[in-house]
C-alpha positions in Angstrom: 51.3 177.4 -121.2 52.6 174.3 -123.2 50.5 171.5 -122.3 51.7 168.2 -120.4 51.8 165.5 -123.6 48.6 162.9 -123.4 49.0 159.9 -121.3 49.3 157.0 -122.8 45.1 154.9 -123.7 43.5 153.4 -121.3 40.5 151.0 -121.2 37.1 152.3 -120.7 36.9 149.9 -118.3 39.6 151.2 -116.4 38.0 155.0 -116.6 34.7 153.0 -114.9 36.7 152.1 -111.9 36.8 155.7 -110.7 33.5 156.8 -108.4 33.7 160.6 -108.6 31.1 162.2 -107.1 29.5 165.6 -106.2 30.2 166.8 -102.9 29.7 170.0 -101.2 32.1 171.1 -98.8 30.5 171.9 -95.4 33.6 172.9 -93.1 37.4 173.5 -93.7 39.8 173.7 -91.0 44.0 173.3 -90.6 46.2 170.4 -90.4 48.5 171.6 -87.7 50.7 169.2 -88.5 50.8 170.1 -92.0 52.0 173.1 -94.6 50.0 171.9 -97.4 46.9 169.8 -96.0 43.6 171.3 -94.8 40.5 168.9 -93.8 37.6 169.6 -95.6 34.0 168.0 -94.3 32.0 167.1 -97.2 28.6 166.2 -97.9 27.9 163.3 -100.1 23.9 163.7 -99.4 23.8 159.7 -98.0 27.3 160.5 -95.8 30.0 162.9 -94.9 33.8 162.7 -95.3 36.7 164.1 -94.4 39.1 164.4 -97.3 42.2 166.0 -96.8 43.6 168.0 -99.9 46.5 170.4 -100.3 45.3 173.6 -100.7 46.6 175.6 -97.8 49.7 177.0 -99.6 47.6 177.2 -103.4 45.0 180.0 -102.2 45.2 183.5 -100.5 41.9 181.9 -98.2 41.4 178.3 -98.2 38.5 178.7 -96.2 36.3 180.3 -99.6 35.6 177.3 -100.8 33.5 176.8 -97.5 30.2 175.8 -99.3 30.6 175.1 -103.1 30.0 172.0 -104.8 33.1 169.9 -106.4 34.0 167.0 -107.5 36.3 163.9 -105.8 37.3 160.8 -106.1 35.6 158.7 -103.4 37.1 155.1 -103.7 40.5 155.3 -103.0 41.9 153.4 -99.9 41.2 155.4 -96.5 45.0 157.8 -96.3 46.5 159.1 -93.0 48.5 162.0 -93.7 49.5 164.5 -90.9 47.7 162.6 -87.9 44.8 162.7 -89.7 42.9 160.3 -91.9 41.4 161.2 -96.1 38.6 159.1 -97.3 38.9 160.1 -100.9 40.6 163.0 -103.2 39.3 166.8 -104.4 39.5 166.6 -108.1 41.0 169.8 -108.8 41.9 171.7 -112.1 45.5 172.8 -112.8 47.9 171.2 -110.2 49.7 169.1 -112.5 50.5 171.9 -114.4 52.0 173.9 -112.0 49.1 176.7 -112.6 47.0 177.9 -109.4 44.4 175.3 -109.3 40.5 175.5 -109.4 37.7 173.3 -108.1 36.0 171.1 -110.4 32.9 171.4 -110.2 29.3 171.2 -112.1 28.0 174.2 -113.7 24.4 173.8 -111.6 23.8 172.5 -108.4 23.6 169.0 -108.4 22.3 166.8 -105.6 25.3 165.8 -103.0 26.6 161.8 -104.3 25.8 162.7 -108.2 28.3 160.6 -109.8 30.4 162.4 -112.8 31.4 160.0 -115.7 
């Protein structure tokens, strides 16, 4: 793989702006109205949210990640995307790249709203 050159600096205080938090995915289901989306229910301990991201065509069974822990993005303005509306953004690992991505996600289970960072 040659790796994507590094984007250009940023201020810390830019970086700080960003809420990522642990979440764990309690339900995924289809976006009919979609080829890419599915509509993952996730548990942020406090609340839930339903985050769309586009996995569908990226794994063999989108519904195996049906109860892990990951990481997203959770203040970013509300989305509607295929009739449906996102309330934040899976940070995933490899996308960008064009590799098969991979959840992000912490290496012990961590209580739902941790924040990363």
């Amino acid at each position: 793989m040659q790796n994507a050159p590094i984007k250009d600096l940023i201020e810390f205080s830019d970086f700080e702006k960003l809420d990522i938090r642990v979440g764990t995915i309690i339900n995924v289901a289809d976006v009919e109205m979609s080829k890419k989306l599915m509509k993952l229910a996730v548990d942020f301990g406090d609340h839930q949210r339903s985050i769309l991201a586009g996995i569908k065509q990226e794994r063999e069974n989108p519904l195996e990640i049906k109860g892990k822990q990951a990481l997203f993005v959770v203040n970013l303005p509300e989305q509607k995307m295929a009739g449906e509306v996102s309330q934040g953004m899976l940070f995933d690992i490899g996308y960008a790249d064009n590799l098969t991505p991979c959840l992000a996600m912490p290496e012990t289970p961590m209580p739902n709203g941790s924040r990363a960072g």
